[in-house]
Steps between C-alpha positions, in 0.01 A plus 500: 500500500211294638245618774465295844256499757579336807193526742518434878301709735570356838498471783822580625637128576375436200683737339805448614502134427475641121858638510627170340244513239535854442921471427414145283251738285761782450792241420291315239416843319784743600393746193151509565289791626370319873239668626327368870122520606496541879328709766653787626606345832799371299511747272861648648656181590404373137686810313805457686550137389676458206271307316176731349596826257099628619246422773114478490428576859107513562273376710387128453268477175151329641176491331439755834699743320412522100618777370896361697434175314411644172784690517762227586331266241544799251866477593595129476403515112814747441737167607651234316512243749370497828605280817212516789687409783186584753301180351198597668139527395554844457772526233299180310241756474740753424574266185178436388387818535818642318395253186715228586791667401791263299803398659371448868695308766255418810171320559252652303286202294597620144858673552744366265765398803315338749662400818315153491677316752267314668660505840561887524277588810728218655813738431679686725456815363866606344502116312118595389636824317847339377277210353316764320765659346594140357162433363530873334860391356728737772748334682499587852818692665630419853354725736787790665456738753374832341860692583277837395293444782812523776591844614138592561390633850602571835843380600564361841819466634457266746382134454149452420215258430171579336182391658160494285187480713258589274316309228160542294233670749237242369689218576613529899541085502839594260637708837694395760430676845698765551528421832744295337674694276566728808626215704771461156581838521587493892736209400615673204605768730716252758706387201603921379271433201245793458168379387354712198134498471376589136139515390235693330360868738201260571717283674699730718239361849707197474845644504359758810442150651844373424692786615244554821697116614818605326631875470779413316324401186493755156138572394521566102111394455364790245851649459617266139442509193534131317863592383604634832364187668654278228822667636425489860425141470808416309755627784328284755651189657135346522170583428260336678134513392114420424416360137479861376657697189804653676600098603530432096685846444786366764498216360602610148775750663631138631469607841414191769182471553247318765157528386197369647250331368154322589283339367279795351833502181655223409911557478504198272364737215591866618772487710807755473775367409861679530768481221722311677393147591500442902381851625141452486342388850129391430314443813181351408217423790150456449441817772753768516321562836681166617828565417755581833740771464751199545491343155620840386726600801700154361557687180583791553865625451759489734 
């Protein structure tokens, strides 16, 4: 029984988008030991997939931290075949470091399954990792929504949609006011729809703000784990949201989705994308500060 190594240590849209890549690996080798390299953010939503028989959950392996690298590059020489799904300059270092192991599928200069294409920082990021798993002789499975995922969380009985204010705190330009989000919510409201707010603790100011303009909304900011928000997110009508992790993790429980986006990402390369084809909304403006309430009042359900 062969040893894999699948390596992807975030972040958490990031992540997510590896779900297709993930069930492609386990279908191509359904006898082999799978093992995943990840930080322990995902550590519980990664051991209740189907896909890994162990987890490597550590913090990530930098030249800052030795004696973690040392360790992980210790590791990676117990595998047979290793597929570095991060592609970063950390896991090429990872390689080199480890003594170029054999049978590597990524982008270190040496590995023995390069993912050469020369357009791939052109690639939306689920065709990037697919076209990998060509050039490393997998065929690629159709994505499906991860049914494990689905009876996760809180259940509401009434009719809800998900609002996701947040986003990276060191990159404010990928927020949209939540003056606005509020202004959603109050509309929410008029149509019997009860807006959700979900978020890390550090972002329970902005649903304060949102419920301060509408009382009726559900504050769960702090109060989810990843598989109880997976859930949460998959019993929504809509989820509505910045260019944040929890926007990708509706997306693969083929929930509808509007995201936002301006011009600090570019949705031609990272955005979410649900299972089924016509329930992703990208809004894409060069200032999210710009954007009226009205181009998402239009979309919202009736």
């Amino acid at each position: 029984m062969s040893r894999i190594l699948v390596i992807k240590l975030g972040a958490l849209g990031d992540f997510i988008q590896s779900f297709g890549a993930f069930s492609s690996i386990r279908e191509a080798y359904p006898h082999a030991h799978i093992t995943l390299l990840t930080t322990p953010a995902f550590y519980d939503l990664a051991l209740a997939s189907p896909w890994f028989d162990a987890i490597i959950a550590q913090p990530r392996p930098t030249l800052k931290r030795p004696v973690s690298l040392f360790k992980t590059c210790q590791k990676i020489k117990d595998f047979d075949r290793v597929f570095d799904l991060q592609t970063s300059n950390r896991s090429k270092k990872i390689f080199h470091i480890a003594g170029r192991p054999k049978h590597w599928s990524g982008i270190s200069k040496g590995c023995c399954h390069p993912h050469a294409n020369p357009s791939r920082n052109d690639m939306h990021t689920l065709a990037r990792m697919d076209d990998q798993l060509i050039h490393a002789g997998i065929i690629p499975q159709n994505r499906t929504v991860p049914t494990w995922l689905k009876d996760h969380g809180p259940t509401l009985q009434e009719r809800y949609a998900v609002l996701i204010p947040g986003a990276a705190p060191h990159r404010p330009q990928k927020r949209w006011p939540i003056s606005r989000f509020a202004e959603v919510g109050n509309l929410l409201s008029e149509k019997k729809i009860r807006p959700v707010i979900v978020g890390t603790k550090e972002e329970t100011p902005l649903a304060t703000y949102i419920q301060h303009t509408c009382p009726d909304a559900l504050d769960l900011t702090g109060q989810t784990s990843l598989l109880e928000l997976a859930g949460v997110l998959g019993r929504a009508c809509v989820v509505i949201g910045n260019d944040t992790g929890p926007i990708h993790l509706a997306a693969i429980m083929d929930t509808p989705i509007i995201a936002l986006f301006s011009q600090d990402s570019d949705p031609r390369l990272t955005s979410p994308l649900t299972i089924t084809p016509g329930r992703t909304t990208i809004i894409d403006v060069p200032d999210l500060a710009l954007l009226p309430t009205s181009r998402i009042a239009a979309l919202l359900p009736t």
